[in-house]
C-alpha positions in Angstrom: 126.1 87.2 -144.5 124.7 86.9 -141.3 121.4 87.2 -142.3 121.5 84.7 -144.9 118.4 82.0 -145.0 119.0 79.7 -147.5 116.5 78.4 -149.4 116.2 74.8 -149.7 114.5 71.8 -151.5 113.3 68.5 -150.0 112.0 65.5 -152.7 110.4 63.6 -149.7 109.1 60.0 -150.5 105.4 60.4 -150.0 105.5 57.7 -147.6 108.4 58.1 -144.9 109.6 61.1 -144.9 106.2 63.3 -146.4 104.7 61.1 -143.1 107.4 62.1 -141.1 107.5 65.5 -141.6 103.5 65.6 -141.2 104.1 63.9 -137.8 106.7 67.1 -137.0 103.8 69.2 -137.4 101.2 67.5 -135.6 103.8 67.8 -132.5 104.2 71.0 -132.9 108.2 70.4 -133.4 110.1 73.8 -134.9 112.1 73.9 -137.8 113.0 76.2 -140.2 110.5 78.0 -142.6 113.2 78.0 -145.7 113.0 74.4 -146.5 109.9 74.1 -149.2 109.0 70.1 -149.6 108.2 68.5 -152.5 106.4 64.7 -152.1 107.3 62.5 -154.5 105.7 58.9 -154.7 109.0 57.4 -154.0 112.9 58.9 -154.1 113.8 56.6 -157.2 112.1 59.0 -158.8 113.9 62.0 -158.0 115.6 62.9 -161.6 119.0 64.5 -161.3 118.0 66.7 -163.5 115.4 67.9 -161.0 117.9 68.3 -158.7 120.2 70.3 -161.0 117.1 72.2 -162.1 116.7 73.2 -158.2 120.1 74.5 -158.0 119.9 76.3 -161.3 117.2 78.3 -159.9 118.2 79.6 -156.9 118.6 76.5 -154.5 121.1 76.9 -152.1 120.6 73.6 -150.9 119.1 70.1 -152.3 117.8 67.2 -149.6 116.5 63.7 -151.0 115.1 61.9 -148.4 113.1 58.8 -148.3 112.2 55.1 -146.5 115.2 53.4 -144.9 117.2 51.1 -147.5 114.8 47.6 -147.5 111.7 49.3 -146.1 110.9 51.0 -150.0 107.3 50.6 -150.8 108.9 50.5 -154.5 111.1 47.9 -153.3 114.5 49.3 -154.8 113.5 53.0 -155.1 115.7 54.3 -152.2 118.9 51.8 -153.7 118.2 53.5 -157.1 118.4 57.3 -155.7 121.3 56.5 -153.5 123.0 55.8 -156.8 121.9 58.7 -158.0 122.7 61.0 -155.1 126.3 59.6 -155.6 126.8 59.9 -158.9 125.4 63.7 -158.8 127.8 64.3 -155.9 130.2 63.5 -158.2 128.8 65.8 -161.3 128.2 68.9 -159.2 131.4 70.5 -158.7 131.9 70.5 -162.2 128.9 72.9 -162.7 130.8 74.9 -159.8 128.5 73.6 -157.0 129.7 72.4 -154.0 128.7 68.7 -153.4 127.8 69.3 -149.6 124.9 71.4 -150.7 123.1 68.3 -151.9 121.8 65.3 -148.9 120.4 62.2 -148.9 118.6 60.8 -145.8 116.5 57.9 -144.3 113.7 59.0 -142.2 111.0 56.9 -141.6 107.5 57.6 -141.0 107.6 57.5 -137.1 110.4 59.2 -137.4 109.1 63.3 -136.6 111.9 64.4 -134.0 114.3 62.9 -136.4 113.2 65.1 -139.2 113.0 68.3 -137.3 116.7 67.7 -136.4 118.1 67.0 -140.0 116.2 70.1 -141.3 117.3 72.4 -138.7 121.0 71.0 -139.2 120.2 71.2 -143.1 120.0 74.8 -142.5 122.6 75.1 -140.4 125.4 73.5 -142.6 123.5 75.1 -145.7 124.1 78.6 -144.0 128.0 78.0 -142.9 128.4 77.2 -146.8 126.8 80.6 -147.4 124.7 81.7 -150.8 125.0 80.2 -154.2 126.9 82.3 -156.6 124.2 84.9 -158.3 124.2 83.8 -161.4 125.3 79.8 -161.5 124.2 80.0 -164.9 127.1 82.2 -166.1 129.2 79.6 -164.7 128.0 77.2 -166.8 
């Protein structure tokens, strides 16, 4: 297992954390080539069963991230998916998937260290955890 990259995916609010993670790039910060992004206009309109969807196809690891809490461009987008996030948290283990495989953060669009260093510890945590099972959908 010591070879194992998981393979992750990011909803990223189109403007924060999509911004943000341009910014990384710009500066030429490193982080992992696993993560694959996918911009959303806002996190309130990340669907659990997008997320579940993720992890039924091979994710080994879900992120949500989007504008800090009162800086939404949606207003309440980022209230509405932390709802989410937490209700889902609660919902995962019973389709036998560990809750710490899904994260929700707050990175704003200035914010490009900042988002180098959650997807590198992503990984990191995402790794200790190790693969999914190989065929989750046995489980279920």
């Amino acid at each position: 297992m010591d070879n194992f990259e998981p393979a992750i995916i990011a909803f990223v609010c189109n403007w924060c954390t999509y911004t943000a993670a341009d910014l990384a790039g710009t500066s030429r910060l490193a982080y992992p080539r696993n993560i694959r992004l996918i911009r959303v206009m806002c996190t309130g309109m990340v669907d659990p069963q997008y997320v579940i969807k993720a992890f039924l196809e091979g994710a080994d690891g879900v992120l949500i991230s989007g504008c800090h809490p009162g800086d939404c461009h949606y207003i309440n987008g980022n209230y509405k998916a932390r709802r989410r996030v937490k209700l889902l948290k609660e919902i995962l283990p019973r389709f036998g998937i560990d809750s710490r495989r899904l994260r929700l953060t707050w990175i704003g669009a200035s914010d490009g260290i900042q988002f180098a260093g959650i997807m590198n510890d992503l990984v990191a945590r995402t790794r200790e955890l190790g693969p999914m099972l190989p065929d989750l959908q046995m489980v279920i």
